[in-house]
C-alpha positions as CSV (number, residue, x, y, z in Angstrom):
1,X,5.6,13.5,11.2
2,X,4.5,11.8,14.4
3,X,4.4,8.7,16.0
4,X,2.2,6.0,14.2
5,X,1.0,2.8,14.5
6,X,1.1,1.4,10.9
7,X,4.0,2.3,8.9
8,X,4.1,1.3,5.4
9,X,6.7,1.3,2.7
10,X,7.3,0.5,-1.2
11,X,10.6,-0.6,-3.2
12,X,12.1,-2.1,-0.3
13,X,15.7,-4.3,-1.3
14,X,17.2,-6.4,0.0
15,X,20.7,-8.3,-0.5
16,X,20.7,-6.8,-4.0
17,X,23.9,-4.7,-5.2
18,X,22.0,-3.2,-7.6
19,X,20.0,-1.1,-4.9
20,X,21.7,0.7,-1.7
21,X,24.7,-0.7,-2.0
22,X,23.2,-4.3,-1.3
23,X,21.6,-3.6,2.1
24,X,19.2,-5.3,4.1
25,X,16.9,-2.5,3.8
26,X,14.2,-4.7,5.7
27,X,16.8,-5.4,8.6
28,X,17.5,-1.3,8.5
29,X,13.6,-0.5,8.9
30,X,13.4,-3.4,11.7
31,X,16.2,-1.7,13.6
32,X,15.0,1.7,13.2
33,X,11.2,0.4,14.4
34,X,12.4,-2.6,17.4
35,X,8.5,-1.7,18.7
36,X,7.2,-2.9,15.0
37,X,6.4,-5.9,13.9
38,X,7.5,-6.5,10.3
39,X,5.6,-8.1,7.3
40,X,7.8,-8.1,4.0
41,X,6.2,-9.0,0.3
42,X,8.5,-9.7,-2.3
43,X,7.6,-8.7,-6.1
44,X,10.9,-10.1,-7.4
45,X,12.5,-12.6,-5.3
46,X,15.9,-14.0,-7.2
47,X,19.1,-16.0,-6.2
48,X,22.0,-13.9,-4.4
49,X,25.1,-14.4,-2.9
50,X,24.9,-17.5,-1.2
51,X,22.4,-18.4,1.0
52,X,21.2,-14.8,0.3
53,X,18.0,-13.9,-2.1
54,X,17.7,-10.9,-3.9
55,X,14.4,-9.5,-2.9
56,X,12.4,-6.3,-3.9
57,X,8.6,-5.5,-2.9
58,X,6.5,-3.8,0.2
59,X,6.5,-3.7,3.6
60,X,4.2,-3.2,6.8
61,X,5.5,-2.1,10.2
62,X,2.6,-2.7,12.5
63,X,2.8,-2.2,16.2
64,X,-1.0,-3.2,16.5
65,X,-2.2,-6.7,16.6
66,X,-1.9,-8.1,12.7
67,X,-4.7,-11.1,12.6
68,X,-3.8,-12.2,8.9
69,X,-1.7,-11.1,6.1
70,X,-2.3,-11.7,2.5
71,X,0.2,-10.9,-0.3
72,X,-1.0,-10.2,-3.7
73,X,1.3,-10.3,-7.3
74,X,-0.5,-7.9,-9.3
75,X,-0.9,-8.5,-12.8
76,X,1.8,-8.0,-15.2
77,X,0.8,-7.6,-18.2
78,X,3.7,-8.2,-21.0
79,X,3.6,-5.4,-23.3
80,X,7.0,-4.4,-25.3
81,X,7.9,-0.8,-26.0
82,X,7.6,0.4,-22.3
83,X,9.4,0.0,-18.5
84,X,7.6,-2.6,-15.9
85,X,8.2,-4.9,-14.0
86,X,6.3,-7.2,-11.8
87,X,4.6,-5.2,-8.4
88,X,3.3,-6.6,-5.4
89,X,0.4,-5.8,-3.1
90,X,0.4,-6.5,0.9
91,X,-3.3,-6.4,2.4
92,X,-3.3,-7.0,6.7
93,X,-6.1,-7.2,9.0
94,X,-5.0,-4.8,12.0
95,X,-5.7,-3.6,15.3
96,X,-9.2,-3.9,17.2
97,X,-11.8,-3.1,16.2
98,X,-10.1,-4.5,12.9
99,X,-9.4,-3.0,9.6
100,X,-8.1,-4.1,6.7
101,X,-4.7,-2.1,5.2
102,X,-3.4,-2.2,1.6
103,X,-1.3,-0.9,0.0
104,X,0.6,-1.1,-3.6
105,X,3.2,0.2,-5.9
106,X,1.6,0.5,-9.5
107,X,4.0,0.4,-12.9
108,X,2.9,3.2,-15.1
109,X,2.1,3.9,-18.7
110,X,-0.5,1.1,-20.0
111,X,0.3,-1.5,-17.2
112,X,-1.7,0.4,-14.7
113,X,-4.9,-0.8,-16.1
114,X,-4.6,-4.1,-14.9
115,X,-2.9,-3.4,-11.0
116,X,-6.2,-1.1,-11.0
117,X,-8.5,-4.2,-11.2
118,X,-6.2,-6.1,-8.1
119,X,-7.3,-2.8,-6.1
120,X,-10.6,-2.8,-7.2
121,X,-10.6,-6.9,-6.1
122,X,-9.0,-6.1,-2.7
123,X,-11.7,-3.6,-1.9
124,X,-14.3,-6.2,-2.8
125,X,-12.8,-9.0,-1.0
126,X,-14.8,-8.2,2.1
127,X,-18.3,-8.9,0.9
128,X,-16.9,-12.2,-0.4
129,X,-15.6,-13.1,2.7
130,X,-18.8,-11.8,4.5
131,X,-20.9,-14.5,2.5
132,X,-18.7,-17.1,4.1
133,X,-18.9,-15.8,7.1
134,X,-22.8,-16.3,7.1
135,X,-22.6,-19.9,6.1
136,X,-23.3,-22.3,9.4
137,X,-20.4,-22.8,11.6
138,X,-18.5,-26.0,11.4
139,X,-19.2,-28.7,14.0
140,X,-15.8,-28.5,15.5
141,X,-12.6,-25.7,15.6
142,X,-10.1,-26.3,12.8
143,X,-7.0,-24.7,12.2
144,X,-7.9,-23.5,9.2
145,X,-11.1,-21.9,10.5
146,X,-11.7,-18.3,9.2
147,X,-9.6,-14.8,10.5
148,X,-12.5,-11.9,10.2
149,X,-11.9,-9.7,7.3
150,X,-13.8,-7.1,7.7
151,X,-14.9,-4.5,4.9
152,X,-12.9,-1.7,6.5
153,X,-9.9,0.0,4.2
154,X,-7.6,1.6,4.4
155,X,-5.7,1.0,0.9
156,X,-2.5,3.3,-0.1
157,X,0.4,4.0,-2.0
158,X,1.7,5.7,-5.1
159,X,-0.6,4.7,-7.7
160,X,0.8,6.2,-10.6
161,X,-2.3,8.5,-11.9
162,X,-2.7,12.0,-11.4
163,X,-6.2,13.2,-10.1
164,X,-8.0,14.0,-13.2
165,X,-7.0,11.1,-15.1
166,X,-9.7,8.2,-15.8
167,X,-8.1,6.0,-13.7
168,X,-8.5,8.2,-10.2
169,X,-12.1,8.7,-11.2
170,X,-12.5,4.8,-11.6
171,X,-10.4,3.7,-8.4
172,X,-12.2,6.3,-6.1
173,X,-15.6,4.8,-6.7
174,X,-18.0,3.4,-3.9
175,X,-17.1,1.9,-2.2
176,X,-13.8,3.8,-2.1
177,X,-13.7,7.1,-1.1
178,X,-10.6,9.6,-1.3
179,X,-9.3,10.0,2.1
180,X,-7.5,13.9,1.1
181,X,-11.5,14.9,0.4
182,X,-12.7,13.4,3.6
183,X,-9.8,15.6,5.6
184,X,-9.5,18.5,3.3
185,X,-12.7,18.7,1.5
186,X,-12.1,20.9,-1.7
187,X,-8.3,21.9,-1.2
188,X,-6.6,20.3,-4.3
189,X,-4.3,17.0,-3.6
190,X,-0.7,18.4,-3.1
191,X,2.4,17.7,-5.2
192,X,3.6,14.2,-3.6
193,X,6.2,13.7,-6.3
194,X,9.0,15.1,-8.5
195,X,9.7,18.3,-5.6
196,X,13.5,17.6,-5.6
197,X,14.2,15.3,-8.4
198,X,13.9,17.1,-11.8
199,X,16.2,14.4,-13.4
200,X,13.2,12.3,-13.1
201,X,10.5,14.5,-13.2
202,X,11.3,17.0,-15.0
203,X,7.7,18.6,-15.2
204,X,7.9,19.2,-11.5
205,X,5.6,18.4,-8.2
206,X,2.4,16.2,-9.0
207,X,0.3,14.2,-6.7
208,X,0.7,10.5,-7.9
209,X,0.3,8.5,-3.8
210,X,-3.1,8.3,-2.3
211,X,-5.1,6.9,0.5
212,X,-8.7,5.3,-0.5
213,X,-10.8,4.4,2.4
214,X,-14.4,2.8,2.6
215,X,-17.2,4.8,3.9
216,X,-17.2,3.8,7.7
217,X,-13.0,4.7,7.6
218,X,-13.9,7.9,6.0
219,X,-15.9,8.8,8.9
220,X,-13.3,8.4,11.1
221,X,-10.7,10.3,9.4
222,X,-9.0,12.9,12.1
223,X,-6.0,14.0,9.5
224,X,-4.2,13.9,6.0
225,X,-0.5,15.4,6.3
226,X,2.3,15.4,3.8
227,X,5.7,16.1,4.4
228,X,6.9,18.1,1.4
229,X,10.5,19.6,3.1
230,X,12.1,16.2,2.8
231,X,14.3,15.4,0.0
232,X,14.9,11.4,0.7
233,X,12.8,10.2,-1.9
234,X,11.5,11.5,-5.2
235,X,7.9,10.5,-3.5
236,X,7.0,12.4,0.1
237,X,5.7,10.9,3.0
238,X,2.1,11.2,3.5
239,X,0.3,10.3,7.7
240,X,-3.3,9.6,7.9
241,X,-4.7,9.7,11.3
242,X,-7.9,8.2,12.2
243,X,-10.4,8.5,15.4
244,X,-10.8,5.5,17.2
């Protein structure tokens, strides 16, 4: 699709046989990338073989400068009767002028209520952070003095709604904007799941993965692609571009 700055991915295992095989799928992404920096979240994070964990959750590639990295659990509600399991958020402050990414993997059915709210925190986080940032400066450095964090974000990832459901009306509120209108205006979100696996999704293509960007991003928004010819994943690759 291009050559990119930020790469972002979600479900990454490692060391557990119960996914590819038991690969390092983090070590596979660092080779493939030796110009990207990596930043790994774990969801689960469980004893392996050995010395080894067993790990599952998100990563960022970044070949821009990363200032600070936050990792978020999102909450996991316990209800019975349907299939979750705990899911993890990674928000990073990158490149210069800075701006903040995020992205997460949602569990469906009535647990996405919940992860909705962590989104809904993340894109809020700035104007908390902007209030400290006003306070008086301390009377000498510290190493815990504050990284900026600014309000711009870019947050993404399959979210597990389609686009007419209540919860894509209630996550694309200001001050998040849908980044597929800001490049494409009216032309409907394309299928980004189910093209190739019908075992799964049996209904067929849907859009379920998204980019939500604040107003100042949306302005600088130069592209939205998908890839829909590639069958690796039941979920296709989607490249935004922005205008420095």
């Amino acid at each position: 699709m291009g050559d990119s700055d930020v790469l972002c991915f979600q479900e990454v295992a490692r060391n557990d046989p119960q996914y590819a095989d038991g690969a390092d799928q983090l070590a596979e992404l660092q080779a493939l990338f030796p110009r990207h920096r990596a930043f790994f979240g774990a969801a689960l994070d469980r004893p392996g073989t050995g010395a080894e964990r067993r790990q599952f959750g998100n990563l960022l590639l970044s070949r821009l400068p990363v200032l600070q990295v936050f990792f978020h659990l999102l909450p996991h509600p316990a209800e019975g009767g349907i299939k979750h399991m705990q899911r993890q958020a990674i928000e990073a402050v990158v490149g210069h002028p800075p701006v903040r990414c995020a992205w997460s993997r949602r569990t469906s059915s009535t647990t996405r209520r919940a992860p909705r709210g962590a989104d809904r925190a993340a894109a809020r986080a700035a104007g908390e952070v902007a209030e400290n940032e006003a306070r008086p400066p301390k009377p000498a450095a510290s190493p815990y003095d504050p990284v900026p964090r600014p309000a711009s974000l870019v947050l993404c990832g399959d979210l597990n709604f389609l686009p007419h459901e209540d919860e894509f009306r209630a996550l694309f509120a200001p001050p998040l904007l849908d980044a597929w209108r800001s490049a494409r205006g009216a032309e409907p979100h394309p299928p980004s799941t189910g093209l190739y696996d019908r075992r799964q999704w049996p209904t067929g293509g849907h859009c379920r993965d998204y980019f939500a960007v604040t107003p100042d991003v949306a302005q600088r928004v130069a592209g939205l692609s998908i890839d829909t010819t590639t069958d690796a994943s039941d979920h296709q690759p989607l490249r935004l571009t922005l205008h420095d």
